[in-house]
N, C-alpha and C positions, 0 to 999 in steps of 0.2 A: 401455327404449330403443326397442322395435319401437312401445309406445303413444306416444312422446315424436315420432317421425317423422312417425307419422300427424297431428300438430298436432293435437289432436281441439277443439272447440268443448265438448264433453261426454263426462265416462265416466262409461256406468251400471256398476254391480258389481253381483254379489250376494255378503249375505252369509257366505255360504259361501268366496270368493272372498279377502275380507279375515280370515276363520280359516287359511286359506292361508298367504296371505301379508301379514302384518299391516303389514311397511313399504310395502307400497305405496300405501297412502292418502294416508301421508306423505311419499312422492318424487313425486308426481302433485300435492300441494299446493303442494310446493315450488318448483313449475314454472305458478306459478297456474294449474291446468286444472281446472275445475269437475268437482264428483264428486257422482254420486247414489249414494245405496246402495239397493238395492231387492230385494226376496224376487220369488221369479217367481211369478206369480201364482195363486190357486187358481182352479178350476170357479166358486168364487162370489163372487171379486174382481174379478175380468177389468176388470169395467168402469171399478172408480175406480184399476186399475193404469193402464190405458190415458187413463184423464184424466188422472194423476199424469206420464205420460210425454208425453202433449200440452202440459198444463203448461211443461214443462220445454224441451220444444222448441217452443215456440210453435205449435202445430197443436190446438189446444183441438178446433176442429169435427172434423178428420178422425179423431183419436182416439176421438169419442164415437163418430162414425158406422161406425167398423171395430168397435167393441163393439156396435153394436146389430146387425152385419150376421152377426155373431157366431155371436150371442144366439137370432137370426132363425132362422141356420141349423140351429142343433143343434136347434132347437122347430120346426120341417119336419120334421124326421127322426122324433124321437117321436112327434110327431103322426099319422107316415104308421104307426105301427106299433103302435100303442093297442090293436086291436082284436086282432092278430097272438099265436099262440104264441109262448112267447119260449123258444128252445133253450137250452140250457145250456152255455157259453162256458169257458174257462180261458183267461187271456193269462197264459205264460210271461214273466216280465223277464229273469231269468238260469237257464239252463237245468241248470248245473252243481248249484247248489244248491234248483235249483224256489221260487224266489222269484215271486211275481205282484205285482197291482198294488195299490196300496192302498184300502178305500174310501172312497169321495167323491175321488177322484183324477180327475185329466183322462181317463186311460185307461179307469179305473171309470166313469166317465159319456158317456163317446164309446160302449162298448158297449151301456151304457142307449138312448142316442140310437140306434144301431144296431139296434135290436129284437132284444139279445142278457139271458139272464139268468146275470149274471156268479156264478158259484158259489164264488169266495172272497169273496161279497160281507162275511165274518167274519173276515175272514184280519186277522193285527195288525200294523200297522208296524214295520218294524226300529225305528224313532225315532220321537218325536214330530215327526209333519209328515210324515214320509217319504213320497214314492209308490211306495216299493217294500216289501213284507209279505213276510214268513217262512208257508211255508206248507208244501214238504217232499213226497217221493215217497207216502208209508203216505196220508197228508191224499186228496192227488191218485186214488189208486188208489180211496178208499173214496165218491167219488165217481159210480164206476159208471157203467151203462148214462143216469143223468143227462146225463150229460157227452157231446155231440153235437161240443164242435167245439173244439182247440186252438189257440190263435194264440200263436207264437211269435218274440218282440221281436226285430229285427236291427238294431244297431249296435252304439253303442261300449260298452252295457251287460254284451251278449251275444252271442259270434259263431258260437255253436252252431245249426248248420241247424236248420230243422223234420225234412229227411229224416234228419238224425244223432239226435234226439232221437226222430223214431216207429221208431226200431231199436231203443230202448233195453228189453232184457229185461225190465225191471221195469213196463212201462206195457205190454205186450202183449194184457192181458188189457183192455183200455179201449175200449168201442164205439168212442168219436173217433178212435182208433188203428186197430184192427181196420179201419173203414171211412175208412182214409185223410183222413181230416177233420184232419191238420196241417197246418199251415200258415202262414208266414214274414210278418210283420208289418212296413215298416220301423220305428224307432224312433222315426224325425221326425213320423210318422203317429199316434202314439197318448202322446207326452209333450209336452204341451201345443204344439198343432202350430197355426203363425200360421194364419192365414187363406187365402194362397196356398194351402196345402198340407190345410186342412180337407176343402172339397170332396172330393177326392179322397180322403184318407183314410178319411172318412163313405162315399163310396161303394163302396171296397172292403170297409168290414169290412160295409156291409148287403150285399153280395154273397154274401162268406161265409158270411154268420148266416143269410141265406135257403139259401140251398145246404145247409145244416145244418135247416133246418126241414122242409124236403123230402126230406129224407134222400138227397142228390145226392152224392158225392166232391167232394173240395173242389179246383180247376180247379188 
């Protein structure tokens, strides 16, 4: 009823969306409203996601051009840090159970871009496809004096602080910890985040990662 008000011209879904709820395909056709079904994009579809949705809405140019401006951006960022140490990163997803990011994941590659070296870069998906890995406190701990610098995901994934999470007994003994290197991520920032919100998310986690290279607290 709430998508039937809006009048839409187009609903995208994902499929995730219609294992949900599988009559809605069929109450949204019945009402002839066009339907795409579409996966959200990986690190290395961006591009023919974003034709596929120009496509769709008739904006062919400006979809290519917001993938190349993309594309552009994240290859500035590695670029600037090639030559750089690359600290050794953790991004926390959900704090409760120490789950990180998976790799070749948007988040796994935003740190890459970032001049960070992601150290679950072996960590295994809960699922196939998933951007979220099973990884666990013993994993975490044996990490060590490696381990320069925690980012910890906030939103709807995970509402656990960074300052709740560097109190936790069990990580005490963790340089990133000892020298206050926690630190709170939002979620829009590092799961596949549009373009408005790229910049700035690139420039806070190279902030971090530098801060962490320096051996600075993390601000």
């Amino acid at each position: 009823e709430t998508l039937l008000a809006l009048r839409p011209d187009l609903v995208v879904l994902r499929p995730l969306q219609l294992q949900m709820q599988p009559q809605l395909l069929g109450q949204l056709e019945r009402f002839h409203i066009p339907v795409a079904v579409l996966e959200p994009p990986a690190w290395g579809n961006l591009a023919s996601y974003l034709n596929r949705l120009g496509t769709l809405t008739g904006r062919t140019a400006e979809a290519r051009r917001v993938g190349e401006r993309t594309v552009a951006l994240t290859d500035r960022a590695r670029r600037r840090h090639q030559s750089e140490p690359r600290p050794g990163v953790f991004l926390v997803a959900t704090a409760r159970t120490l789950t990180t990011c998976s790799p070749g994941s948007w988040a796994d590659r935003l740190l890459e871009a970032a001049g960070a070296e992601n150290l679950a870069s072996d960590a295994r998906p809960l699922s196939p496809g998933s951007a979220v890995a099973s990884f666990g406190d013993e994993r975490l701990l044996g990490l060590g004096n490696r381990l320069r610098l925690i980012l910890v995901q906030q939103g709807a994934m995970n509402a656990t602080p960074a300052t709740e999470l560097a109190r936790d007994p069990r990580l005490a003994s963790l340089e990133a910890v000892r020298a206050k290197r926690v630190r709170d991520v939002p979620e829009a920032f590092v799961s596949r985040p549009s373009l408005l919100r790229l910049p700035r998310a690139l420039a806070l986690l190279e902030a971090l990662v530098d801060g962490a290279r320096e051996g600075r607290t993390a601000p």
